[in-house]
N, C-alpha and C positions, 0 to 999 in steps of 0.2 A: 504494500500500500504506500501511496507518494503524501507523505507528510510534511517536506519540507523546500522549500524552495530558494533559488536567487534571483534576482531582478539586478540586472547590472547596465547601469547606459555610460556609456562613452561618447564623448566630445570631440569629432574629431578636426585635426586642425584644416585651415581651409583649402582647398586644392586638392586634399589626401582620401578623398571617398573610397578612390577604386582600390586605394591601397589598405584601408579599414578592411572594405571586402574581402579584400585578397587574403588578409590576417584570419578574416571570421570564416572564410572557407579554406584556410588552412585546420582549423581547431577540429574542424568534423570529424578527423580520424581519430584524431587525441581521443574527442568526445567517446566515440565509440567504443575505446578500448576501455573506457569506465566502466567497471559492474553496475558499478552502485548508482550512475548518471540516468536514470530512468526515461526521461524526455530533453531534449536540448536543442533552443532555438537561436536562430542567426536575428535580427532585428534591424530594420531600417525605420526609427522614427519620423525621419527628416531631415533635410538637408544638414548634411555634418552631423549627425546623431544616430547612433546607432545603439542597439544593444545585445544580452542575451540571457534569454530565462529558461530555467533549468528544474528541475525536480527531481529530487530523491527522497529514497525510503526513510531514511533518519540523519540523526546529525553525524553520523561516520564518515557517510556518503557522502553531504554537504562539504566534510573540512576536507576529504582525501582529492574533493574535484579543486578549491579553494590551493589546495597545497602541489595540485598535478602539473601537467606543460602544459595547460590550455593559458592559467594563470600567467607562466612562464613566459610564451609568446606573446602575452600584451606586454608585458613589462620586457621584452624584446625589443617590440614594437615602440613602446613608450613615447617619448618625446620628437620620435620623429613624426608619427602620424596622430597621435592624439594631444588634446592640447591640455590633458592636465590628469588626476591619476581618475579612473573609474568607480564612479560611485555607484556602489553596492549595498543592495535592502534586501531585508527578509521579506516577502509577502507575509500579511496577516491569514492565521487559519481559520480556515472554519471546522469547528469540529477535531477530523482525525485527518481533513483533507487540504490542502491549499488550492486557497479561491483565487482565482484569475479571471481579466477578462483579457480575449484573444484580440490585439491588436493588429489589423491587417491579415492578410495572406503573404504566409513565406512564398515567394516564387512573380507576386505582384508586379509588374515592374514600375518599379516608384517605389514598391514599398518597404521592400525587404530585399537582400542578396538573393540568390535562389540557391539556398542550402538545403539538401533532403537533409528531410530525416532521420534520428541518428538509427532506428529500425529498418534502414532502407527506405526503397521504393514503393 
């Protein structure tokens, strides 16, 4: 059961979109090779903003994705394409679940990169 979650948006600097994308579908493999990463999304809010929201079973899963190379490659990334570090929220739960509302379609174009998946196709 997915109990916990991240919400992480990024700033990124101006000129550097393609290169955001290119960061956030590099992660996908990382993402996948998580056990514990149950769902994981690429995010385009708006111009120069992006992000990605995530869900896992508990907090093990939360700190071991927090401590993995997804993390690693923004702070790779860092100062070259983002303009400052990435602010990271817990969703609020409901229940035993965390509530979301779905922003956009991954694959939109305007809206988000087009990231599958991390279950595939």
């Amino acid at each position: 059961m997915v109990t916990k979650g991240l919400l992480v948006r990024l700033e990124v600097k101006a000129g550097n979109d393609a290169m955001a994308e290119d960061v956030l579908r590099s992660a996908l493999p990382m993402v996948r090779a998580e056990a514990a990463t149950t769902a994981w999304f690429a995010i385009r809010f708006g111009r120069s903003e992006y992000g990605m929201f995530d869900v896992f079973p508990d907090d093990a899963g939360r700190e071991a994705h927090l401590a993995g190379p997804v993390t690693q490659a923004l702070l790779d990334a860092g100062g070259s394409v983002f303009a400052g570090a990435p602010l990271i929220q817990e969703p609020r739960r409901a229940g035993r679940q965390v509530a979301c509302n779905v922003i956009g379609r991954a694959g939109h174009e305007g809206t988000a990169p087009h990231v599958q998946g991390k279950g595939g196709p």
